[in-house]
Structures are given as C-alpha cells and as structure tokens.
N, C-alpha and C positions, 0 to 999 in steps of 0.2 A: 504493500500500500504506500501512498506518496504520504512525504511528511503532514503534517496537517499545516497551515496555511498559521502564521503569526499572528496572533490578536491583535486589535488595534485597542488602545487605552484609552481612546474618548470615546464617547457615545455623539450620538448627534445631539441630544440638550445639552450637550456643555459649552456647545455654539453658542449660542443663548446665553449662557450663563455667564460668560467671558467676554459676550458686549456688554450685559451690564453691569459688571466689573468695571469695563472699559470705561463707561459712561460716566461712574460714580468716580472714577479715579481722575477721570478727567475735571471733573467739577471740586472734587478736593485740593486738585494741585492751583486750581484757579484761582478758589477761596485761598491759599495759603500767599500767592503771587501779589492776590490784591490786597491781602492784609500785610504786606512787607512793604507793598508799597504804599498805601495808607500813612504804614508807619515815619518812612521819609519826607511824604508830603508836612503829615504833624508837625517834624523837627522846624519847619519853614514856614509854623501857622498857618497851612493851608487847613482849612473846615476838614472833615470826612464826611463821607452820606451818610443817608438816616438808619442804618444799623452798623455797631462797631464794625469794625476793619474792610469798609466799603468805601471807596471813592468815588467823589461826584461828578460831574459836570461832561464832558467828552470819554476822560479816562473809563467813569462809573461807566457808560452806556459800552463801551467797548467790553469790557468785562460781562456786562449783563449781557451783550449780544453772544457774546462766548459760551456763556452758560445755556443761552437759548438756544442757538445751534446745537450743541450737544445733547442737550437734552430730547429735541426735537428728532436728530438723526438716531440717538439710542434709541426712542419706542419708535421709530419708523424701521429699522431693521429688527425690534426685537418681535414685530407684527409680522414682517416677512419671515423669519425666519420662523414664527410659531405656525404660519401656513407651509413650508415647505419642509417643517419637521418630519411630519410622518413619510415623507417619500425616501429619506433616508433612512429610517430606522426598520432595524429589522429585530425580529422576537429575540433572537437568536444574542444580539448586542445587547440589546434590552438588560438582556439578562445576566451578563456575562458580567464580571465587577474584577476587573485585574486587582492585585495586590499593590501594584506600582500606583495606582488611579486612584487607591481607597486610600492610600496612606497620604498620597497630595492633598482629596479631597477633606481627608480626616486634619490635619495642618490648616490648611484654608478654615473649618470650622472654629477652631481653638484662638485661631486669631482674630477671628471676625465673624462669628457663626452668627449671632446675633443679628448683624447686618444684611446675611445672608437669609435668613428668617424674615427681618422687616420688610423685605424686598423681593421675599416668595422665589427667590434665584434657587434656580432646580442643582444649586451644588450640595445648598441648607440640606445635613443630612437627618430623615426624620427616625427615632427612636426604635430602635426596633428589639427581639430577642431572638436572639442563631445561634443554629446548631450546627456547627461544624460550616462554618460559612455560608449558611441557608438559611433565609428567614423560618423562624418555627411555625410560629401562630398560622392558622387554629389548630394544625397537623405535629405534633412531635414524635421524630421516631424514637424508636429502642427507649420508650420512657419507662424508668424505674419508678420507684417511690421516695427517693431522695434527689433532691434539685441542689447540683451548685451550680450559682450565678457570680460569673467572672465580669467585672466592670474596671473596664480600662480609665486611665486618664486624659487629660489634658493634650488635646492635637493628636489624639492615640487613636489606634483602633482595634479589632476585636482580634486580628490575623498576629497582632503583637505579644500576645499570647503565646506562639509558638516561638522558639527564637533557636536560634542554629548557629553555634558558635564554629561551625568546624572540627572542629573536635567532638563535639555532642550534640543534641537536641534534649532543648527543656520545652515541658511543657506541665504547666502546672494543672491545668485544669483535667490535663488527659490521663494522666499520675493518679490524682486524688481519685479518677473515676475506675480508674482499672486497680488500687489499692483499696475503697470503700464501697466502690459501687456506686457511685453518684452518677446522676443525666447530667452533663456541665452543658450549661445554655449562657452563652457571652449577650453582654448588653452591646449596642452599637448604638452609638446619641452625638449631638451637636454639642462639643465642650464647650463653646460658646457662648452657649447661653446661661442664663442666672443659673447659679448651682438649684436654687430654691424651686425656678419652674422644671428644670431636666428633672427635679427630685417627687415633682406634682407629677409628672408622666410616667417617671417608672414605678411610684407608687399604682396608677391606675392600671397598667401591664400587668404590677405581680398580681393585685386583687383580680384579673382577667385568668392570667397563665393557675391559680390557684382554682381556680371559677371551672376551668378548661383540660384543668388535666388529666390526661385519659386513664392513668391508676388511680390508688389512692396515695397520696401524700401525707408520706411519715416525718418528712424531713427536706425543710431550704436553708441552705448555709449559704453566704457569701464570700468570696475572695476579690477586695478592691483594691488597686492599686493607684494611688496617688489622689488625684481629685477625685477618682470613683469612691475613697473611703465619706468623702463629704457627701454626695451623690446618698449613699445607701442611709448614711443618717438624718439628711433631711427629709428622704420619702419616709422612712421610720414615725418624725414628727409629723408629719403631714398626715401618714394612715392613723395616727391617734386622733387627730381631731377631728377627722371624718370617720371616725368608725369604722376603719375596713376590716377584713379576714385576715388579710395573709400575714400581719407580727404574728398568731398565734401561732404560723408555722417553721417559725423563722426561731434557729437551734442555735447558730454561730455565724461570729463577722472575724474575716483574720483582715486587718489593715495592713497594706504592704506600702511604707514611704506615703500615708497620706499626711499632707499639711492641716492637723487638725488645728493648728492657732496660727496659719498662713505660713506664708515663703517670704523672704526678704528680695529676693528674686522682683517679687510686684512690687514690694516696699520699694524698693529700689529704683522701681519702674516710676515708681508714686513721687518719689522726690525729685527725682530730671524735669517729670513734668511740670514741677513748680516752682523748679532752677527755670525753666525756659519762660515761663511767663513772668519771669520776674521783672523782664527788661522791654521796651516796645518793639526792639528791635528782634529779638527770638520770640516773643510773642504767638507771631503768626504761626511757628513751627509747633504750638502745645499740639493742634490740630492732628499730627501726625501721632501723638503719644495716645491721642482720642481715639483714634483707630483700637485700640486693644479693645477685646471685646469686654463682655459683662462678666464672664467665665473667671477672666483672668482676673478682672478688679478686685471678683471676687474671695479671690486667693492671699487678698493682702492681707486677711484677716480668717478669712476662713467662715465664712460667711454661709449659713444652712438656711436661714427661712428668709422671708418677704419681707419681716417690718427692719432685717440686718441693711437692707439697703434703699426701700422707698420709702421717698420726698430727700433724698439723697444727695448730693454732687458725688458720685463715685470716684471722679477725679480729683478730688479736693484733697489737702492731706488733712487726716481728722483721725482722733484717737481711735481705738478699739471700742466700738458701744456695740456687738453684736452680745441677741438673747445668750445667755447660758445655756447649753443643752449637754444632759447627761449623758454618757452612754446608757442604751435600754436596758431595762431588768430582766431580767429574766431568757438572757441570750446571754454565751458565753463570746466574749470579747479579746482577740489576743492581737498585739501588734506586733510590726518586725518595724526595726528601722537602719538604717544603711550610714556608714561614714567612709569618710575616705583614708580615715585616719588610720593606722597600724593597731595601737591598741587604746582603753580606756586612760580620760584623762581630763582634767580640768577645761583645755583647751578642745579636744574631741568631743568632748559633752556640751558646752555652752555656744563653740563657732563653730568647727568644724562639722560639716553634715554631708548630704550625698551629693552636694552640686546643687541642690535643689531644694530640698526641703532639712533644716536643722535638726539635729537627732531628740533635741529636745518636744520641738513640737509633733513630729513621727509619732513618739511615744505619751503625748498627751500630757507631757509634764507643761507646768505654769506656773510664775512667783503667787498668780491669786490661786488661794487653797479652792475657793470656787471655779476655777475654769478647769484643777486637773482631773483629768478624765478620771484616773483612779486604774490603770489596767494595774490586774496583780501583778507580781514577782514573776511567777510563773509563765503568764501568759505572754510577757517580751522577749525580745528576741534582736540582738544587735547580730548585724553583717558587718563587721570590717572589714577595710579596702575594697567596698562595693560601691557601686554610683547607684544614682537611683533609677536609672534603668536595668542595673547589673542584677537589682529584684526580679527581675521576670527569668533570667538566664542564670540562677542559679539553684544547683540540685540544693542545696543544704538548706534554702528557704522550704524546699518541695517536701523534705523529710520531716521539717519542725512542723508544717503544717498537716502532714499526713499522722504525725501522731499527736497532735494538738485533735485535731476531728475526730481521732478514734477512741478519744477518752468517752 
C-alpha cells in the first residue's frame, strides 16, 4: 500500500480565525501608534481628542479612517470566507486534530483565550472530556467504576499528559489506570478564561459525566497539574452552592505544581505593567501587557471564585483580597511540589521553586495561618531538580501517586 498522504495542521476555520486575529491586531497596534503619538503632541500643548490617547483634528480622522478600513475589510472577508467555508472542508479534516495544531491552539488560548471567546473566533477552544484523545460524552468506552480526571494547565493541553523523554515514556494517567483500575478521562478547556467561569463549566460536565455514566460509580479522583489544581477547587465551591451530585463522588485530589496563592511569574507581569504607565511616554505600551488574558491575571493571586475578581481592575497592582477557601472535607488531599534546587533549605523553601510556581505556594503553605491549606505530612511530596513541567515526565511522581490512591 502507498504511504498514506501527510496531514495538513489547519483546518479551513482557522482561515477565519486568523483574519480576525489579523483584524484585532491590527487595530491594537493602531491604538498603541496613536497613543505615542498623542503623547508627543501633549509634551507641545497640543489638546488630544475626546477619549485618552486619541488625537484630533486631521491626524485623529487618519487614524479613525485606519481603524475603519480594517474593521470594515475584516467582517467583509470574515463573511466571504464563512460562505466559502464549507466547500473546503471535508469530515475527514473536520475531525482530524494534529498534536502540533492542538498544542498552538492550546498557547493561543492561555494567552488570550478570553478574547478569543468575546469574539466567538473558532480557535476559542470549548471544554470538553476525552478519552484517549476522543471526545467522550455521551459515549464512554471501556468504562469502569472508578473515574480519574487529568486537568492540564495553563496554555496546556490534554496530549501533554503523555511525554516521551527518549529514554522513557511517562504517562501518569495510563499508570494509575493499568495499577488501580481507573477510566482516566482528560479535561480539555480555554486556560484563558476566569479560573472561576472554566470552574462553572466543569462543575456542570462532572454533574453530567456522573448523570451519564454507563456503570455505577464507586469512585472520581482527580490528578491537576498546575492551574488545573485551581480549576478543580473552584468547580468544588461552585457544586456546593448549587447543590450538585458529583462532590459526593469525588474520593481524592493529588495537586501537581499548582499555584495555590499564585506565581510571581504574573506578579511580575503585574508590576512592568505599572513600570510602563508610569511615564506618558511608555504609557501607550500598558496596552500590550493588557493582552494577557483573565486566566493569567488570574494567577497572581490564585484566584477561585467571581466576587476574587469582579468590579475589578485586574491590571491594577492591588493587594491579595481573594475569598478564603478551604480545601474540601471529606476528600483526601495530597500535593507534590517541584524545585530546582538540589536539596532542602532556607533559600529552596522560601525563593527557589520550579520556574514557575514557588514550593511554598505548591504546597499551600502561607504566613496567614488562615490561607494555609493545611495538607498533612504525609500527603506532600517534594521533587528536586524538577521544573514544573518535569511533573508530568517523571516516574517517581507516578509511584507516590499510585500509592497515595491505593491507600
């Protein structure tokens, strides 16, 4: 037989999807062009127009007319091209979701998912539960009566799960299912968006997937790693207030590297951006730092429900005032957290963490005695000389969590 024919990694909506990209990106750089220039006018007393970083008179309408071309040619081709979508697509594409494609598009979300959401852009990826890289609902095969649910992080995706050093293959979810018996069903969601709304959606899936599933269910455990540990404790708070089913199912949470009191990473991100407004002349570039999505702002603090960030400035720099939230009762709770450090130590413990998230916050520790989470002795678990991706690609996490489950 002839080799089979190389896939192609786009589909035909990402046409589409990459004008209006095109279009938003072009109207951002514009806004950014005319508020620099604004700013030069100021230094000379010239007025600006009637919204900050707008100028008036000939310049202003140059500008406006830029924006109006653009806008006008982006929904003129996003109209043709939503007519001449179906002539290229074929089931076959449709369906087909390269790993190279899912991991772009899974990046594009974490950076901007949100955007991609307000704007209905067919990259916004919507929530879903797979099995073994196949949507489940309402079908799941080879289903047991024990569920683990693998929730990736931040710009992540469900295929990251698997990871191939060359030397080895890890995969944690396929481990725990072929040592316990578990169905592993991977989350796939827009890290983009508010940790608080992804946490209203997969709250309503598991009340669905619980609703749906074709044995009986003895047992959901979860394995999060990184933003997904935030993800599973805000659908937690959310199913209590609405009274759903499925906490009463739900046995164990092992957190791999989540930031449960944020990353300094955002922090980080949070102060540039208030280096740069500080002057008229950088001003115009906050703009750019505004791009990060709600996912990330998220992260500065670690952020689980709705009132943690609305009537807000997300970009503002403003203390810690996010709810308290416990870990659940009556689920056992165990964390791992990652340093790069060689061994324990004053400096490994308080700076030193995976790249990413500080080993202190991994592990729920906090100077306020009300924020730390409280995981036992027992149930942590440091990696050293791990990054925080080196979580997903190592057997020694796969063993402390295979017998953490089977207690």
């Amino acid at each position: 037989m002839p080799p089979e024919p190389p896939r192609n990694h786009l589909r035909a909506s990402d046409i589409r999807g990459l004008v209006q990209l095109a279009t938003q990106a072009t109207e951002g750089v514009t806004d950014i062009v005319e508020g620099v220039h604004q700013s030069v006018w100021s230094t000379m007393g010239v007025p600006g127009g009637t919204k900050p970083g707008r100028t008036r008179g000939i310049t202003g309408l140059v500008y406006k007319t830029v924006r109006g071309v653009t806008q006008v040619a982006g929904k003129g081709a996003d109209t043709m091209l939503a007519g001449l979508q179906p002539l290229f697509t074929s089931n076959e594409n449709d369906e087909y979701d390269s790993p190279q494609r899912t991991a772009v598009v899974a990046v594009m979300n974490g950076v901007m998912g949100d955007r991609l959401a307000a704007a209905e852009n067919s990259f916004a990826i919507p929530m879903s539960f797979r099995y073994r890289g196949t949507e489940i609902l309402p079908s799941v095969p080879a289903a047991t009566g024990k569920v683990l649910l693998l929730i990736h992080g931040l710009c992540m995706t469900d295929h990251q799960w698997h990871t191939n050093t060359g030397d080895q293959e890890v995969d944690h979810g396929e481990s725990l299912a072929g040592a316990l018996g578990y169905t592993p069903i991977h989350l796939r969601y827009n890290s983009g968006l508010h940790i608080s709304e992804n946490g209203r959606k997969l709250s309503t899936l598991l009340e669905q997937l619980v609703n749906d599933w074709p044995t009986a269910l003895k047992e959901l455990s979860v394995v999060a790693h990184s933003m997904g540990g935030l993800l599973i404790r805000s659908a937690i708070q959310i199913a209590g207030h609405e009274h759903l089913r499925w906490p009463g199912h739900l046995k164990n949470i092992v957190f791999l590297g989540t930031p449960h009191h944020g990353s300094p990473v955002e922090q980080i991100g949070n102060w540039v951006g208030g280096a740069l407004a500080a002057t008229r002349y950088t001003a115009p570039f906050t703009k750019l730092g505004h791009l990060r999505s709600a996912g990330i702002t998220d992260l500065r603090h670690g952020h689980l429900l709705d009132r943690d960030w609305q009537g807000r400035d997300r970009f503002a720099r403003t203390p810690d005032q996010r709810q308290v939230v416990p870990l659940p009762e009556d689920v056992a709770c165990y964390a791992v957290a990652a340093t790069s450090a060689a061994k324990h130590g004053i400096l490994a413990d308080r700076i030193v963490g995976d790249g990413l998230v500080p080993m202190r916050s991994a592990l729920g520790q906090h100077d306020d005695p009300d924020r730390c989470l409280g995981f036992a002795q027992a149930s942590q678990q440091i990696e050293y000389q791990t990054s925080h991706m080196g979580l997903l690609s190592s057997p020694e996490v796969t063993r402390h969590m295979t017998r953490w489950l089977a207690r």
